[in-house]
mmCIF entry with sequence, helices, sheets and N, C-alpha, C, O atoms, coordinates in Angstrom:
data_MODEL
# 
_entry.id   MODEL 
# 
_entity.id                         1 
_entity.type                       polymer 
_entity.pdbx_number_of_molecules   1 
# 
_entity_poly.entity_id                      1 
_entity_poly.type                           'polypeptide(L)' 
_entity_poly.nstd_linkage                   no 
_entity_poly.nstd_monomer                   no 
_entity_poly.pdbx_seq_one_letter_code       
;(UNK)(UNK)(UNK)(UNK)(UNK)(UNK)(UNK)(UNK)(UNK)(UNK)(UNK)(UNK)(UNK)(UNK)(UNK)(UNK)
(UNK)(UNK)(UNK)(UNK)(UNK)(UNK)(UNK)(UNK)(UNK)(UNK)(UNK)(UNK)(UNK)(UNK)(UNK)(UNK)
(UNK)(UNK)(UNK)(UNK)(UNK)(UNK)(UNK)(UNK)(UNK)(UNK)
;
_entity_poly.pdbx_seq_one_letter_code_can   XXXXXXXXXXXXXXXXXXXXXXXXXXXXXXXXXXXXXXXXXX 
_entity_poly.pdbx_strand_id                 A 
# 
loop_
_entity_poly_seq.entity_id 
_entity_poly_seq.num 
_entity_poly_seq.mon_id 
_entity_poly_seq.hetero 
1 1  UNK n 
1 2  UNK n 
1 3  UNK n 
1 4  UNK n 
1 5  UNK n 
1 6  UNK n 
1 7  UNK n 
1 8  UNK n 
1 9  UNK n 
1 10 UNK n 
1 11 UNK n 
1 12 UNK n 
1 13 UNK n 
1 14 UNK n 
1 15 UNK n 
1 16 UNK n 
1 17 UNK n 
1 18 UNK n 
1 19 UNK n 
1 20 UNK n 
1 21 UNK n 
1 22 UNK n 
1 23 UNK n 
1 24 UNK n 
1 25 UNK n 
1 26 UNK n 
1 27 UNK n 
1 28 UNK n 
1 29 UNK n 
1 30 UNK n 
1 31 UNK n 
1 32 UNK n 
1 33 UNK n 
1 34 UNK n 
1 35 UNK n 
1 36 UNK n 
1 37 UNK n 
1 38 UNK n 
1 39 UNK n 
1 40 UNK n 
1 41 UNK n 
1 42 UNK n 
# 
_struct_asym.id          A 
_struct_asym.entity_id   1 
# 
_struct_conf.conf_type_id            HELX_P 
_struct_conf.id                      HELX_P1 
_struct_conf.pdbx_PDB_helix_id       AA1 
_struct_conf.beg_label_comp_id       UNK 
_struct_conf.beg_label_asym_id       A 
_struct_conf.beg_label_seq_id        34 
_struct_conf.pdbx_beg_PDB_ins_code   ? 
_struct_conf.end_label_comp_id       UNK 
_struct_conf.end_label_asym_id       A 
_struct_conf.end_label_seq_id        39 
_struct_conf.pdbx_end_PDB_ins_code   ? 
_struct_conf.beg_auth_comp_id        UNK 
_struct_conf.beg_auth_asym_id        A 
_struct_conf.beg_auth_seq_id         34 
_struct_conf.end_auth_comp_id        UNK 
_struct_conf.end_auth_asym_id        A 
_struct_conf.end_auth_seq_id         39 
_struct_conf.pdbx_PDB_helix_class    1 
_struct_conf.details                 ? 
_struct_conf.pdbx_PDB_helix_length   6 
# 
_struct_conf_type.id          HELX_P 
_struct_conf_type.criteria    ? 
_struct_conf_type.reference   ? 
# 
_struct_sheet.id               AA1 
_struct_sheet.type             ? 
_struct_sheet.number_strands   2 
_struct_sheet.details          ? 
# 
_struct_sheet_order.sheet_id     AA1 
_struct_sheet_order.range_id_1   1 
_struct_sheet_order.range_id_2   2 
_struct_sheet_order.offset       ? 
_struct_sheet_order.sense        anti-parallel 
# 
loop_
_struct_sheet_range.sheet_id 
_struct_sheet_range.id 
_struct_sheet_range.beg_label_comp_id 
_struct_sheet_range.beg_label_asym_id 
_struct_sheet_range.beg_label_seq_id 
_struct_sheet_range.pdbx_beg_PDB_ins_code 
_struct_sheet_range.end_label_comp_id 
_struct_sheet_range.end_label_asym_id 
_struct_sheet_range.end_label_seq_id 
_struct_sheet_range.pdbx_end_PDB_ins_code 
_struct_sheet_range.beg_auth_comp_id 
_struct_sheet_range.beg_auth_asym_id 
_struct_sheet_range.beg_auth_seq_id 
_struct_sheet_range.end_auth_comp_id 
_struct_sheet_range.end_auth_asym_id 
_struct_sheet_range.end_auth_seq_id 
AA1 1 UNK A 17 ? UNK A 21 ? UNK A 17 UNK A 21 
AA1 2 UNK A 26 ? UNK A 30 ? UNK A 26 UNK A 30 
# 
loop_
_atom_site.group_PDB 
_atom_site.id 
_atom_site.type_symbol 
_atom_site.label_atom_id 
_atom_site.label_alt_id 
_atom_site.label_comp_id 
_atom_site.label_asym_id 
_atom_site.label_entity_id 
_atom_site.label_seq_id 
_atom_site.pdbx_PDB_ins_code 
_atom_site.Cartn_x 
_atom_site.Cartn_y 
_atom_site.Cartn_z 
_atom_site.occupancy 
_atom_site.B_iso_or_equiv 
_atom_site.pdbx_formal_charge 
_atom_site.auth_seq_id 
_atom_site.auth_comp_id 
_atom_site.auth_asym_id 
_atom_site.auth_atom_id 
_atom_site.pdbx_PDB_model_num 
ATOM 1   N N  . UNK A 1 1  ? 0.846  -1.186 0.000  1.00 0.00 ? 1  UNK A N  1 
ATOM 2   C CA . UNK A 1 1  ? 0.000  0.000  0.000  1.00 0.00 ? 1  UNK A CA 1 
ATOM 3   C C  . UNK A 1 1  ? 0.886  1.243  0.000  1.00 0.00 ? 1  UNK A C  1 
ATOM 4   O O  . UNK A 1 1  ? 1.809  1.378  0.804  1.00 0.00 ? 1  UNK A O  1 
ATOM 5   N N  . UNK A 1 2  ? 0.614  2.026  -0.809 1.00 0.00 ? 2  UNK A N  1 
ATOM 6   C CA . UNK A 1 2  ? 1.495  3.051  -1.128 1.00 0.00 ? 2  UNK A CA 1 
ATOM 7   C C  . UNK A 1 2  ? 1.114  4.570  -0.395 1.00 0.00 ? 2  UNK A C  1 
ATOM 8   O O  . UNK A 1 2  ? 0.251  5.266  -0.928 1.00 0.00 ? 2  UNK A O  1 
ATOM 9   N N  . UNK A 1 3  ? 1.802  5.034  0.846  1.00 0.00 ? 3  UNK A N  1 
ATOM 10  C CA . UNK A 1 3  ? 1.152  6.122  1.658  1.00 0.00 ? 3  UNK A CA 1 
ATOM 11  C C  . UNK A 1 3  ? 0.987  7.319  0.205  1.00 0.00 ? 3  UNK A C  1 
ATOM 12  O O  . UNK A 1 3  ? 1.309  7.320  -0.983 1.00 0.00 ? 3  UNK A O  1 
ATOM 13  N N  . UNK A 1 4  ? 0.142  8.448  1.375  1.00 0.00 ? 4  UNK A N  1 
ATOM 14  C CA . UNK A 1 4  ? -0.212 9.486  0.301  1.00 0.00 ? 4  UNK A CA 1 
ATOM 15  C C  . UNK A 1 4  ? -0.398 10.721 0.990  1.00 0.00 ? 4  UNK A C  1 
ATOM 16  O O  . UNK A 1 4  ? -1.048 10.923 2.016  1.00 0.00 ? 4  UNK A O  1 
ATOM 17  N N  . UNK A 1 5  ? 0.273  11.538 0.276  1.00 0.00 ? 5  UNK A N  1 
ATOM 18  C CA . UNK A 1 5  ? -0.364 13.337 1.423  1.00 0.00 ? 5  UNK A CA 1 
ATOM 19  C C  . UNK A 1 5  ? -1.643 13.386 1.435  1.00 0.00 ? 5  UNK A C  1 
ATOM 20  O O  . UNK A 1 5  ? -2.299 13.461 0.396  1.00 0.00 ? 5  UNK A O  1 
ATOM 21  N N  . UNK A 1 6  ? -2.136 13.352 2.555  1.00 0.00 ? 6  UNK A N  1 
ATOM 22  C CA . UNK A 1 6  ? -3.565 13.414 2.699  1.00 0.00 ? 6  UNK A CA 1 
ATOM 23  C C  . UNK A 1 6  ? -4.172 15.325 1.711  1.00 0.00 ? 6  UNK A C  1 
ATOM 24  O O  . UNK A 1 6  ? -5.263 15.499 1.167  1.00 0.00 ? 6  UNK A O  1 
ATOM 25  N N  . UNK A 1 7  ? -3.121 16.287 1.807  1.00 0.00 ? 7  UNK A N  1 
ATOM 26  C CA . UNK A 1 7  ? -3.598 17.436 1.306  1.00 0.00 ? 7  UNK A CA 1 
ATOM 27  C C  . UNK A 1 7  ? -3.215 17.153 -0.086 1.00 0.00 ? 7  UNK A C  1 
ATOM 28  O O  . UNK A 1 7  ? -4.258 17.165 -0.740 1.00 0.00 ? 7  UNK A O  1 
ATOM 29  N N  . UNK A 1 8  ? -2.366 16.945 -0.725 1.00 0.00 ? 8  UNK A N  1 
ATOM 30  C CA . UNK A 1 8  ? -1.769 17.546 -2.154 1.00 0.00 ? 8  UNK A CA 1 
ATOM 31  C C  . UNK A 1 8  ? -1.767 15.872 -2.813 1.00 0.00 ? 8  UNK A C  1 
ATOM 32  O O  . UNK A 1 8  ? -1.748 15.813 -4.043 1.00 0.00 ? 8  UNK A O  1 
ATOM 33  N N  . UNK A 1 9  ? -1.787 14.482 -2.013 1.00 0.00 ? 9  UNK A N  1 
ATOM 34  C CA . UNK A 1 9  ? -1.569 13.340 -2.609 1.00 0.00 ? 9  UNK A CA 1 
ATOM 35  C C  . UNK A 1 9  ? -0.486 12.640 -3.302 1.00 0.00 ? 9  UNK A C  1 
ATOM 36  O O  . UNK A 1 9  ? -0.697 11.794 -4.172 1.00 0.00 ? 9  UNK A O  1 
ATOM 37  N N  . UNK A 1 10 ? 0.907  13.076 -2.826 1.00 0.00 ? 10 UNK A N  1 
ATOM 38  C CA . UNK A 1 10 ? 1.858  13.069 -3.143 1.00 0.00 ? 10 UNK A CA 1 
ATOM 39  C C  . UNK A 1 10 ? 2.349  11.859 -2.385 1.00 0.00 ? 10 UNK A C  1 
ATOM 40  O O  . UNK A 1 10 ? 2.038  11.614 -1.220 1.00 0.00 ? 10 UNK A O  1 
ATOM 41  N N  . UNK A 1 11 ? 3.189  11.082 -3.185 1.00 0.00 ? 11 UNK A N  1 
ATOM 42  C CA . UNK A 1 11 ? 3.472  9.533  -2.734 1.00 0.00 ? 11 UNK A CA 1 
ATOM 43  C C  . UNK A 1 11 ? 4.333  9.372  -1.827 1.00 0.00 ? 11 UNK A C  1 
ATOM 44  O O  . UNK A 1 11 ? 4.307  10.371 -1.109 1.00 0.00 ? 11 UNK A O  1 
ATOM 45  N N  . UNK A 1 12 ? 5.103  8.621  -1.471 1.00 0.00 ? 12 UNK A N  1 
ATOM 46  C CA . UNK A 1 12 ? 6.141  8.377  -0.238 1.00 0.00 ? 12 UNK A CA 1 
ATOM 47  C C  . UNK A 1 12 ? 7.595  8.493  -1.141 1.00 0.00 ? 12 UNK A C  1 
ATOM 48  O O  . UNK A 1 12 ? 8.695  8.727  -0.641 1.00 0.00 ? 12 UNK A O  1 
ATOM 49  N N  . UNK A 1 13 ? 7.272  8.227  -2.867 1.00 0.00 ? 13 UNK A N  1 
ATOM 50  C CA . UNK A 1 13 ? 8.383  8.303  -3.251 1.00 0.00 ? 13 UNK A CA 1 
ATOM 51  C C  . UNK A 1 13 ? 8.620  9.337  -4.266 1.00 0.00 ? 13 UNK A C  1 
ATOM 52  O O  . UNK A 1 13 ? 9.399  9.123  -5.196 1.00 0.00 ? 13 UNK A O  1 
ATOM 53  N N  . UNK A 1 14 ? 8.023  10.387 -4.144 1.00 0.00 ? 14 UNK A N  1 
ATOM 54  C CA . UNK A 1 14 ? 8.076  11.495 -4.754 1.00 0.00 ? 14 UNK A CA 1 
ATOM 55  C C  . UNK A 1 14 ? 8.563  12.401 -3.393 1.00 0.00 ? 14 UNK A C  1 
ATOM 56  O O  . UNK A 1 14 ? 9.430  13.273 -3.334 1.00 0.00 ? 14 UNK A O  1 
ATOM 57  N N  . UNK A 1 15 ? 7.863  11.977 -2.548 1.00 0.00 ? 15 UNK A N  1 
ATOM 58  C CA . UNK A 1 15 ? 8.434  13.224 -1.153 1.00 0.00 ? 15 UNK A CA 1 
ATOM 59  C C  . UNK A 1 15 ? 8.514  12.654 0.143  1.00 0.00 ? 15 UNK A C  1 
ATOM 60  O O  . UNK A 1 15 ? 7.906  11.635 0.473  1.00 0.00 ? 15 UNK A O  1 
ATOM 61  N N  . UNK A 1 16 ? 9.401  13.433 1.013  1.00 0.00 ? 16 UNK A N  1 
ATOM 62  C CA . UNK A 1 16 ? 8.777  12.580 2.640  1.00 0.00 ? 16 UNK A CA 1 
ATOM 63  C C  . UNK A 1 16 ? 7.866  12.538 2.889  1.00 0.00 ? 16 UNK A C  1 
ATOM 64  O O  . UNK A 1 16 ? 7.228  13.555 2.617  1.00 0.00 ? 16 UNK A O  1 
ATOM 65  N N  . UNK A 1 17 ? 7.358  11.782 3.340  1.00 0.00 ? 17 UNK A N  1 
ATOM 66  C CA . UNK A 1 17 ? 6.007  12.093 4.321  1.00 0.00 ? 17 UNK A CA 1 
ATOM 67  C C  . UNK A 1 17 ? 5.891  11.906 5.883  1.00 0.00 ? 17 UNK A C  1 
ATOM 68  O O  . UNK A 1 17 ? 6.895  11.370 6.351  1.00 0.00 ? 17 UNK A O  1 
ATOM 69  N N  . UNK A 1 18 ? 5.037  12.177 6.690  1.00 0.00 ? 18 UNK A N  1 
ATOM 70  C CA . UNK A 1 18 ? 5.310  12.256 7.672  1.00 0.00 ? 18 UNK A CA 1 
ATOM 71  C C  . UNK A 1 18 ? 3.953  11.802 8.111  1.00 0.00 ? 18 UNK A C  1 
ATOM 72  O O  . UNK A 1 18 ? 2.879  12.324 7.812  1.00 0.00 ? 18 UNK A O  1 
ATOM 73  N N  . UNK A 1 19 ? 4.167  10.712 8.894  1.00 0.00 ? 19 UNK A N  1 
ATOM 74  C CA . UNK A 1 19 ? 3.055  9.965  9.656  1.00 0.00 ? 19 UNK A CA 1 
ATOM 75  C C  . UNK A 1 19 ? 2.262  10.653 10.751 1.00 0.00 ? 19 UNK A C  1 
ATOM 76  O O  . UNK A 1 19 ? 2.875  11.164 11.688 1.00 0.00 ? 19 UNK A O  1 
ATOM 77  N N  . UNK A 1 20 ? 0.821  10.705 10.688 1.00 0.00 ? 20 UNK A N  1 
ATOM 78  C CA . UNK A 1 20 ? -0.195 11.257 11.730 1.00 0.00 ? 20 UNK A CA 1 
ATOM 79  C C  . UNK A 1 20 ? -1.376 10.353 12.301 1.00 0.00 ? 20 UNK A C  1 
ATOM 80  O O  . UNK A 1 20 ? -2.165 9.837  11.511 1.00 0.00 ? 20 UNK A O  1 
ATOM 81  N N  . UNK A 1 21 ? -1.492 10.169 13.632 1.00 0.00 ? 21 UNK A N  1 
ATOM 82  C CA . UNK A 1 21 ? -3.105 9.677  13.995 1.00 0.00 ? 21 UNK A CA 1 
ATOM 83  C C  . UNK A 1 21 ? -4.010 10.289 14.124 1.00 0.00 ? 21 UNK A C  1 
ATOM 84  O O  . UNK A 1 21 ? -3.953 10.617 15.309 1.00 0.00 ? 21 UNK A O  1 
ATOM 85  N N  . UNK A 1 22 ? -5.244 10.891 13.535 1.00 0.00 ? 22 UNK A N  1 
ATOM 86  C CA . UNK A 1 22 ? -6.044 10.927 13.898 1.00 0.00 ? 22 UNK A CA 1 
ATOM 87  C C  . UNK A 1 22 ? -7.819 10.366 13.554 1.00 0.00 ? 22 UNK A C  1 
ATOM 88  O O  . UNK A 1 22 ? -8.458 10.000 12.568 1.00 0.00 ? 22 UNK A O  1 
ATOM 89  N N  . UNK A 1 23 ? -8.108 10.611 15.254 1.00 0.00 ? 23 UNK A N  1 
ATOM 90  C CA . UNK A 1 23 ? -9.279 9.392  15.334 1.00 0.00 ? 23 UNK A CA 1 
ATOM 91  C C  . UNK A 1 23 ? -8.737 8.227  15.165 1.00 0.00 ? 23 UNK A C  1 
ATOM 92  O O  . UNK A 1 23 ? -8.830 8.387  13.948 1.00 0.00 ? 23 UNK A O  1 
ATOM 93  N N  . UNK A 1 24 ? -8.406 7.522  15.223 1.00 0.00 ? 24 UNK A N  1 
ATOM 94  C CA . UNK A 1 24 ? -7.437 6.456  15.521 1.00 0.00 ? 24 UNK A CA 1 
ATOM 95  C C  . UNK A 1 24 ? -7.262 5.714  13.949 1.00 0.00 ? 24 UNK A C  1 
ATOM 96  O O  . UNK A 1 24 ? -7.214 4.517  13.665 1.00 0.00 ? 24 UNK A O  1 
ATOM 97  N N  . UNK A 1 25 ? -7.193 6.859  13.115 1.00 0.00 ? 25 UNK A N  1 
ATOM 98  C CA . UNK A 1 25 ? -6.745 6.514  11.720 1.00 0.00 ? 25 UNK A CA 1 
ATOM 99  C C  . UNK A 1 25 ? -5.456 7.150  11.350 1.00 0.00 ? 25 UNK A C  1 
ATOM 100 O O  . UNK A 1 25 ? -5.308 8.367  11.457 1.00 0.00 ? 25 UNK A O  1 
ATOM 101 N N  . UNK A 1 26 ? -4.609 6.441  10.961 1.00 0.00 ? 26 UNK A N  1 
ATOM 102 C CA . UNK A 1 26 ? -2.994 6.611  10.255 1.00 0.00 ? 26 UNK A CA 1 
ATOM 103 C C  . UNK A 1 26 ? -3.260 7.714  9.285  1.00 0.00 ? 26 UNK A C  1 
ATOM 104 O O  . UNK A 1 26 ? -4.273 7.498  8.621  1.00 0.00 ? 26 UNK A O  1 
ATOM 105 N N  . UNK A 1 27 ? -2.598 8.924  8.985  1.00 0.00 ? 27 UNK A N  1 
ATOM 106 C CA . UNK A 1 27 ? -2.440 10.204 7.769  1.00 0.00 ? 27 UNK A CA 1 
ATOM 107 C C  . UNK A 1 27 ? -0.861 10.124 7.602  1.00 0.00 ? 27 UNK A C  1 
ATOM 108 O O  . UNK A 1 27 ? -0.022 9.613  8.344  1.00 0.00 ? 27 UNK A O  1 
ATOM 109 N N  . UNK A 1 28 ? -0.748 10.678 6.598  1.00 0.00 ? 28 UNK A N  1 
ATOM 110 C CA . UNK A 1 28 ? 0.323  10.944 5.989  1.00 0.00 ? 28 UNK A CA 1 
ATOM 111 C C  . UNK A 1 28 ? 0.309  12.677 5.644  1.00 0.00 ? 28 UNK A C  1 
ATOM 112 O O  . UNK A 1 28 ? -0.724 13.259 5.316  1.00 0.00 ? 28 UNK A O  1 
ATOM 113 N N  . UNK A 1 29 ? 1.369  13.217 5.758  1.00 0.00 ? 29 UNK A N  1 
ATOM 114 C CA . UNK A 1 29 ? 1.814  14.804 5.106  1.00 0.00 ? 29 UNK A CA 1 
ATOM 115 C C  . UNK A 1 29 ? 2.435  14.859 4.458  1.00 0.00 ? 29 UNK A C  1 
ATOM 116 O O  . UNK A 1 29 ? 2.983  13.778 4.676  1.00 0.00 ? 29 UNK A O  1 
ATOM 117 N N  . UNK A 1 30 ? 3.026  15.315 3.559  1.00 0.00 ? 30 UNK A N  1 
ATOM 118 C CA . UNK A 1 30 ? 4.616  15.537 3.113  1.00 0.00 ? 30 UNK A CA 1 
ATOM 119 C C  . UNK A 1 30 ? 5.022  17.114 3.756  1.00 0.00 ? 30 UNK A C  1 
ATOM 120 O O  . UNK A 1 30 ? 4.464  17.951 4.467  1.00 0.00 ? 30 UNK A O  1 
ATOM 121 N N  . UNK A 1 31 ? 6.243  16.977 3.101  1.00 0.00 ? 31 UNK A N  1 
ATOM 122 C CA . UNK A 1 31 ? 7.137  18.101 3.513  1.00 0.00 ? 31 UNK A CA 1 
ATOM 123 C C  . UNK A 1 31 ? 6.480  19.558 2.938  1.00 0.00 ? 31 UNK A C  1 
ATOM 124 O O  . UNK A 1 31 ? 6.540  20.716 3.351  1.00 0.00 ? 31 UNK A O  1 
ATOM 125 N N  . UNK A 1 32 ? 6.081  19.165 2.231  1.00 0.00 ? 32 UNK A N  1 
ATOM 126 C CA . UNK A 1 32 ? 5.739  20.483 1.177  1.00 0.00 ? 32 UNK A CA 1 
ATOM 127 C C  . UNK A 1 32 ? 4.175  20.902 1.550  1.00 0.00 ? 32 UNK A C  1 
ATOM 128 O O  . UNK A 1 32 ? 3.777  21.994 1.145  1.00 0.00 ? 32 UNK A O  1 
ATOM 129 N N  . UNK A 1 33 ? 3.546  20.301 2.091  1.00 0.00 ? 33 UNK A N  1 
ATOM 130 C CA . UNK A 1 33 ? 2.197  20.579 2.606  1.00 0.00 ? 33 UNK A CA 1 
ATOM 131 C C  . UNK A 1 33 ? 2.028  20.586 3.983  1.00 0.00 ? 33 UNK A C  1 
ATOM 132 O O  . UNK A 1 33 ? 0.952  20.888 4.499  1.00 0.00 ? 33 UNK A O  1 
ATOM 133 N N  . UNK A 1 34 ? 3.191  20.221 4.724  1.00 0.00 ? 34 UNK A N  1 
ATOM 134 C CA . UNK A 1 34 ? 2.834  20.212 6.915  1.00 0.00 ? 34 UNK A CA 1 
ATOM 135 C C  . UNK A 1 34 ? 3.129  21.725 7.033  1.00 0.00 ? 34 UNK A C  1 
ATOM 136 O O  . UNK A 1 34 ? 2.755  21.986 8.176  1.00 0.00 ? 34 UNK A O  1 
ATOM 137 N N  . UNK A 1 35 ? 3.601  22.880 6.467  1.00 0.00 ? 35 UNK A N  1 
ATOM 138 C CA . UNK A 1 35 ? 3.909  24.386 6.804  1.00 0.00 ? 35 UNK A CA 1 
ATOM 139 C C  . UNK A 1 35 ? 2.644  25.082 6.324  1.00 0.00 ? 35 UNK A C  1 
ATOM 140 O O  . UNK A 1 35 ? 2.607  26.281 6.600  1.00 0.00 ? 35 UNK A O  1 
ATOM 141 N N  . UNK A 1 36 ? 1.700  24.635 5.728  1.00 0.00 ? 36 UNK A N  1 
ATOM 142 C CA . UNK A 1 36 ? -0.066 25.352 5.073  1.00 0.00 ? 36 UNK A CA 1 
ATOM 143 C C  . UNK A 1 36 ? -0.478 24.307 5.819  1.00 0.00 ? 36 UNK A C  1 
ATOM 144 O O  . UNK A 1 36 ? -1.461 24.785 6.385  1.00 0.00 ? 36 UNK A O  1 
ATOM 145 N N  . UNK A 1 37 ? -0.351 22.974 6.264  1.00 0.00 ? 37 UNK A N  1 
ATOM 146 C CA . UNK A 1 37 ? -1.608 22.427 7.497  1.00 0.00 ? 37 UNK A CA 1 
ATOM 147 C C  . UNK A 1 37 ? -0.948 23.639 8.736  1.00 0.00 ? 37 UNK A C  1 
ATOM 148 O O  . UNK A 1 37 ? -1.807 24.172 9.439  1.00 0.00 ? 37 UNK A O  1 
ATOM 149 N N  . UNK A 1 38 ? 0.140  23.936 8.914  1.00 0.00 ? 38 UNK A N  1 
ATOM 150 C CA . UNK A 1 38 ? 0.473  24.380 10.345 1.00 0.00 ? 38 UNK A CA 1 
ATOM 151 C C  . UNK A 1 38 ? -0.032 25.995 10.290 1.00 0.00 ? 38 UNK A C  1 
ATOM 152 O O  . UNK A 1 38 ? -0.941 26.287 11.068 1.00 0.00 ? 38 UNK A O  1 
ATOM 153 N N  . UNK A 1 39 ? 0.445  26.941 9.512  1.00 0.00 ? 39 UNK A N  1 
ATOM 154 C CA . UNK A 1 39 ? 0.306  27.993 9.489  1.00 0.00 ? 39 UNK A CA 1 
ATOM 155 C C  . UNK A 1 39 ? -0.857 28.947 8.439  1.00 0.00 ? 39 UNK A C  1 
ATOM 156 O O  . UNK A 1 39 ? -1.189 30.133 8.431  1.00 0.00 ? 39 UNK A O  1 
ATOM 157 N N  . UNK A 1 40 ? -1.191 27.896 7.717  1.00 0.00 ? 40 UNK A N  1 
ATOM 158 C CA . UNK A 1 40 ? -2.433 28.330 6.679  1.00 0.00 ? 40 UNK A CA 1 
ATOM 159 C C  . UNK A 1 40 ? -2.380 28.345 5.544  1.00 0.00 ? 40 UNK A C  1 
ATOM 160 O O  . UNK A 1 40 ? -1.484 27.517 5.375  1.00 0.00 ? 40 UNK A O  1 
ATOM 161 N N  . UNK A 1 41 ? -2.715 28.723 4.398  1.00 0.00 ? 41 UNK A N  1 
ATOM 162 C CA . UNK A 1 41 ? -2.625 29.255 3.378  1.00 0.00 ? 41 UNK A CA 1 
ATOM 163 C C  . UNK A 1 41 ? -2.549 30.650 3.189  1.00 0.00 ? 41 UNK A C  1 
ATOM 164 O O  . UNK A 1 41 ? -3.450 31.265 3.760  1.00 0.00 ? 41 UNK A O  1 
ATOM 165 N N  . UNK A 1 42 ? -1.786 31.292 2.593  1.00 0.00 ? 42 UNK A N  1 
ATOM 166 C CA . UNK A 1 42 ? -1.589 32.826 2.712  1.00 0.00 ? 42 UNK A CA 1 
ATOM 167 C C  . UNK A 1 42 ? -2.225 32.976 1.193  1.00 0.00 ? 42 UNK A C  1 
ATOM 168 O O  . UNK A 1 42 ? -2.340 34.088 0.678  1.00 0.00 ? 42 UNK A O  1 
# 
């Protein structure tokens, strides 16, 4: 099973990603989308 940025859908082997729980379900981020989940979209 191939993880995925939950925002932009970007694979594990195109970018890092970075593992999340919530509700007791597994997410994925990458690098390029955890700084607009953290601080917003400008």
């Amino acid at each position: 099973m191939a993880h995925k940025c939950l925002n932009c859908g970007a694979t594990s082997d195109e970018r890092v990603l970075f593992a999340c729980v919530y509700q007791d379900e597994q997410l994925h981020v990458c690098v390029k989308c955890l700084p607009v989940l953290i601080h917003g979209a400008h």
